[in-house]
C-alpha positions, -999 to +999 in steps of 0.1 A: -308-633-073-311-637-038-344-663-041-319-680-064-288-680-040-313-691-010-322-724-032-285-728-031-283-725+008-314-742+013-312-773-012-276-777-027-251-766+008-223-752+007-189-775+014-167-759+044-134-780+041-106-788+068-125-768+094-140-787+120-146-754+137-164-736+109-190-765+110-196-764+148-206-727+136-227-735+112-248-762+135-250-739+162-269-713+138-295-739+125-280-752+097-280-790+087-241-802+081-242-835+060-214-857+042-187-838+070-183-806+054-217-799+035-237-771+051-275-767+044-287-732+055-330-739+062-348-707+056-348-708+098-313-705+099-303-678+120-272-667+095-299-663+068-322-641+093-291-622+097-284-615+063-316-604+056-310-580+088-278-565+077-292-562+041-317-539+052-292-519+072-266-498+065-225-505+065-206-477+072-165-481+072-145-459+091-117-442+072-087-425+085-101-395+075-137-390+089-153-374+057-140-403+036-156-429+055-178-447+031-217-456+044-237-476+022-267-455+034-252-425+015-236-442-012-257-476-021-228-486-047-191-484-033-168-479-057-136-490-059-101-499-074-100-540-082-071-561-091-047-562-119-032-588-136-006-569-151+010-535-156+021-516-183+044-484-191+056-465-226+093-472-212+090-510-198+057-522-216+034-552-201+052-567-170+047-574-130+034-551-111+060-541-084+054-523-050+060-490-067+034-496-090+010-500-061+018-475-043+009-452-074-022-471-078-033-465-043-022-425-047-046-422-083-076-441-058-072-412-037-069-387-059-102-400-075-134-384-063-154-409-083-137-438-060-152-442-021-126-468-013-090-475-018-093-513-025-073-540-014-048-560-034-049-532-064-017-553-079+003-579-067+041-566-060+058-592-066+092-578-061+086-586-021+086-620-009+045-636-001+050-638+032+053-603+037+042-584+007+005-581+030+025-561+052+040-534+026+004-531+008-023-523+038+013-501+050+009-485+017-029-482+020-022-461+053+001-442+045-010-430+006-044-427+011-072-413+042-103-438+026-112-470+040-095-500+027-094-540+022-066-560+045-054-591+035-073-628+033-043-651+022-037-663+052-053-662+090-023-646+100-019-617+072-056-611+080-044-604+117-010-581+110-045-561+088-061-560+120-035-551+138-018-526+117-057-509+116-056-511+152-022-489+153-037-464+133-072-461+150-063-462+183-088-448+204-109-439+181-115-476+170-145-481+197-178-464+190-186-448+220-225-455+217-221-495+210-185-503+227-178-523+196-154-515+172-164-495+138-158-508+112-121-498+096-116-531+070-132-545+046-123-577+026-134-601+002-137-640+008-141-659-026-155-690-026-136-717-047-157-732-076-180-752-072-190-738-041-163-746-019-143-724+012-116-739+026-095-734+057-077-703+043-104-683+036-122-699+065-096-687+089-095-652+074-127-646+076-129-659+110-102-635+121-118-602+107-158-618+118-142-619+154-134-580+154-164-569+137-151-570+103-169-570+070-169-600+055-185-603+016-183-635+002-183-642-041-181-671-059-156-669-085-134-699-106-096-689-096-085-700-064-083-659-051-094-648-020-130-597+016-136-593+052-141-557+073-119-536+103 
């Protein structure tokens, strides 16, 4: 897998659309931008050396409660909750998910032993309006459950109210004393659009959680859905 996703980097690129800035990154590391938005990652490239750093290392993410903080050197597979497309009841059958149902959703992710993390966008609610639904889910996240958890990647701005709100709850505690960076309290995912596409809303998410230390995994997926870290 990863010799395969290197021949990708290496001799296919990657297209990084409507962000000049995300280019100027990208150039600065090593890698070859052709075409205006193509990136070609060299095996020299310093984002690949990287990678191959932090996949040798560990990730640990910092939960509200310190013994549910989830370290990839304890526990190589992180489990969690993903998204649903749908809920159902006996009384209401197959429907939209409300906030309600997520807020349950999150509760049976805590309650789970088998679960490390309380995942991100576990439905969508959409009985709140898009442009603040983010707000009322990583709220919920907080508040329902002491495990680490995903903020949101829709749009640079939810991805900072994440950051914030994270920031609220951490307080002090958000700086590791030994590094004076901040652990790592988020967690998100950044999906790349098919074929092989970011564009400036994922871009500028993942921007906004890479600037405060935030995890950032990125998967390639068909549907236009957007992970990131703190």
């Amino acid at each position: 897998m990863e010799h395969n996703a290197d021949i990708i980097l290496e001799e296919i690129g990657i297209d990084f659309r409507d962000d000049p800035e995300a280019l100027e990154i990208w150039k600065a590391a090593g890698a070859d931008v052709k075409g205006g938005a193509r990136a070609f990652c060299p095996a020299a490239c310093a984002v690949r050396s990287f990678s191959a750093l932090r996949r040798a290392s560990s990730l640990s993410t910092r939960a509200t409660q310190p013994a549910a903080s989830s370290s990839a050197a304890r526990t190589p597979c992180s489990r969690r909750p993903m998204a649903l497309p749908s809920c159902a009841s006996l009384d209401e059958g197959r429907r939209y998910a409300r906030i309600e149902d997520f807020r349950n959703f999150v509760k049976l992710a805590y309650l789970a032993n088998s679960l490390h993390h309380s995942g991100g966008t576990i439905c969508e609610p959409v009985d709140l309006p898009v442009n603040k639904r983010h707000l009322d889910m990583v709220y919920s996240h907080l508040k329902y459950s002491d495990k680490a958890f995903m903020g949101s990647v829709t749009a640079p701005e939810r991805a900072a109210d994440s950051v914030a709100m994270a920031n609220i709850v951490f307080g002090e505690e958000l700086n590791d004393p030994l590094t004076g960076r901040p652990k790592t309290t988020i967690i998100n995912l950044i999906n790349v659009n098919s074929p092989m596409t970011y564009d400036a809303t994922m871009l500028g998410a993942a921007k906004v959680y890479a600037r405060r230390q935030s995890g950032v995994d990125h998967h390639a997926v068909h549907s236009r859905r957007l992970r990131c870290r703190r």
